[in-house]
C-alpha positions as CSV (number, residue, x, y, z in Angstrom):
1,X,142.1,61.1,84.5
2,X,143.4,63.4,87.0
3,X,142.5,66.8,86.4
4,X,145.6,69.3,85.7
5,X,145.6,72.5,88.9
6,X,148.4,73.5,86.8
7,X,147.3,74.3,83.5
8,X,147.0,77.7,83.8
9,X,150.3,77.9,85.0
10,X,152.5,76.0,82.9
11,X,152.6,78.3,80.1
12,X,154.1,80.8,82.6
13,X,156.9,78.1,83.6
14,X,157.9,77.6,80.0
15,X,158.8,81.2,80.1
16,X,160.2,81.4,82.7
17,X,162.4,78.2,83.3
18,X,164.7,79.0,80.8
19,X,165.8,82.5,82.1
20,X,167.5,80.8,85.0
21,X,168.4,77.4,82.8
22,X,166.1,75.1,85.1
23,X,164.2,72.8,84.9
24,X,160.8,71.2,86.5
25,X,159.1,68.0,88.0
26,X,155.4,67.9,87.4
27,X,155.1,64.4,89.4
28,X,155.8,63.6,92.4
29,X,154.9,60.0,94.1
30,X,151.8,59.8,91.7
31,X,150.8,63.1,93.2
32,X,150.6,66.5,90.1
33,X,153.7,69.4,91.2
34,X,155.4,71.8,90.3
35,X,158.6,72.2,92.0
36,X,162.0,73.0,90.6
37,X,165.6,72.3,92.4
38,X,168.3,74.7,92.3
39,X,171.9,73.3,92.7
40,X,174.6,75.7,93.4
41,X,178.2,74.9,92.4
42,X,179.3,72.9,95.8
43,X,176.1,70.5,95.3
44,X,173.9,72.2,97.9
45,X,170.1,71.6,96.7
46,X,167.5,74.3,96.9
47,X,163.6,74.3,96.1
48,X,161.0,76.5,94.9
49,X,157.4,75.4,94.2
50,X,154.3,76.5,93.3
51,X,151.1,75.6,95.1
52,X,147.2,76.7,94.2
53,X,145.4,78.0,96.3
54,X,141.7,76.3,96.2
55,X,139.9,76.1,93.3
56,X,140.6,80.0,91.7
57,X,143.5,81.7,90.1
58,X,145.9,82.2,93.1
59,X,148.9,80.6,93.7
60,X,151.7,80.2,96.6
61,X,155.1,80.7,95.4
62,X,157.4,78.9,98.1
63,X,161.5,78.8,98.5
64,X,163.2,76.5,100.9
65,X,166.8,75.3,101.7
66,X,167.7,72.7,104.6
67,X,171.4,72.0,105.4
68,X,170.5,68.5,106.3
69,X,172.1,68.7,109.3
70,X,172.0,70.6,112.8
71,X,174.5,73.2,114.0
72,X,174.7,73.8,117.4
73,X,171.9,71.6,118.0
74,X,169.9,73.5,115.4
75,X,168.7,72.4,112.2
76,X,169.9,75.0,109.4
77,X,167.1,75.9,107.1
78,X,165.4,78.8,105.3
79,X,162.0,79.3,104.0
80,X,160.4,82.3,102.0
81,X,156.7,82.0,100.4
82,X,154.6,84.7,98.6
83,X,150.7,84.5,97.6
84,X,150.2,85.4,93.8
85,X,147.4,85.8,91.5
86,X,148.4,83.9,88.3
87,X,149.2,87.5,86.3
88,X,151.9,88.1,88.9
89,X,153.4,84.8,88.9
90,X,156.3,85.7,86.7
91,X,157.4,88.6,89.0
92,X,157.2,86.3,92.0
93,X,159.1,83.4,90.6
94,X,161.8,86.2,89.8
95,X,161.5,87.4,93.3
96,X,161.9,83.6,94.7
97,X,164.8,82.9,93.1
98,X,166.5,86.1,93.9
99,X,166.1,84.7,97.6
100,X,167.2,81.7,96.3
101,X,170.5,83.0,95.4
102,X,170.5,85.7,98.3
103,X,170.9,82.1,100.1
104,X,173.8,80.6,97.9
105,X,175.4,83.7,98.6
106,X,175.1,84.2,102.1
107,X,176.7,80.1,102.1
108,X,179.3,81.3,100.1
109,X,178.8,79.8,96.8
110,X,177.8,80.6,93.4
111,X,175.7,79.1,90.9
112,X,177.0,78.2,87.6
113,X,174.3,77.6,84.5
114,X,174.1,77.7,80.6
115,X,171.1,79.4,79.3
């Protein structure tokens, strides 16, 4: 059996999931994750994940957005990531998202969910 990095965690992402009505994937191509998709209203798909840091309590809290298609020759994407010890996890989730939206903002949309 294949041992669960994210134990510790998932507690946290109960709480925390529902504030902002998502949702998250715990597998990915037979591969343990935890990543969550945000979709804003025109259909544009954002991601935040969480990644552990070796074996111990800290964790990497990344954001990132890709237009899926160049402008100008340049392919449109944004990325944020923070490092956070498990008891701070909350907090950084809260601060990922917020730069989540800062992004469906700045493309002019919104986001509409039900809690």
């Amino acid at each position: 059996m294949i041992q669960n990095k994210f134990k510790d965690i998932d507690p946290i992402l109960d709480e925390w999931l529902p504030k902002y009505g998502l949702m998250v994937f715990k597998e990915y191509k037979d591969y343990l994750v935890r990543s969550i998709e945000v979709i804003d209203d025109s259909g544009l798909s954002y991601h935040i994940w969480v990644e552990q840091n070796g074996n111990g309590g800290n964790y990497t809290v990344k954001a990132h957005w890709d237009l899926g298609k160049k402008v100008n020759r340049q392919r449109v994407t944004k990325s944020w990531e923070k490092a956070s010890p498990i008891d701070q996890l909350f907090d950084t989730l809260d601060m990922a998202y917020s730069e989540v939206n800062n992004w469906i903002v700045s493309n002019g949309n919104t986001r509409n969910w039900i809690k």
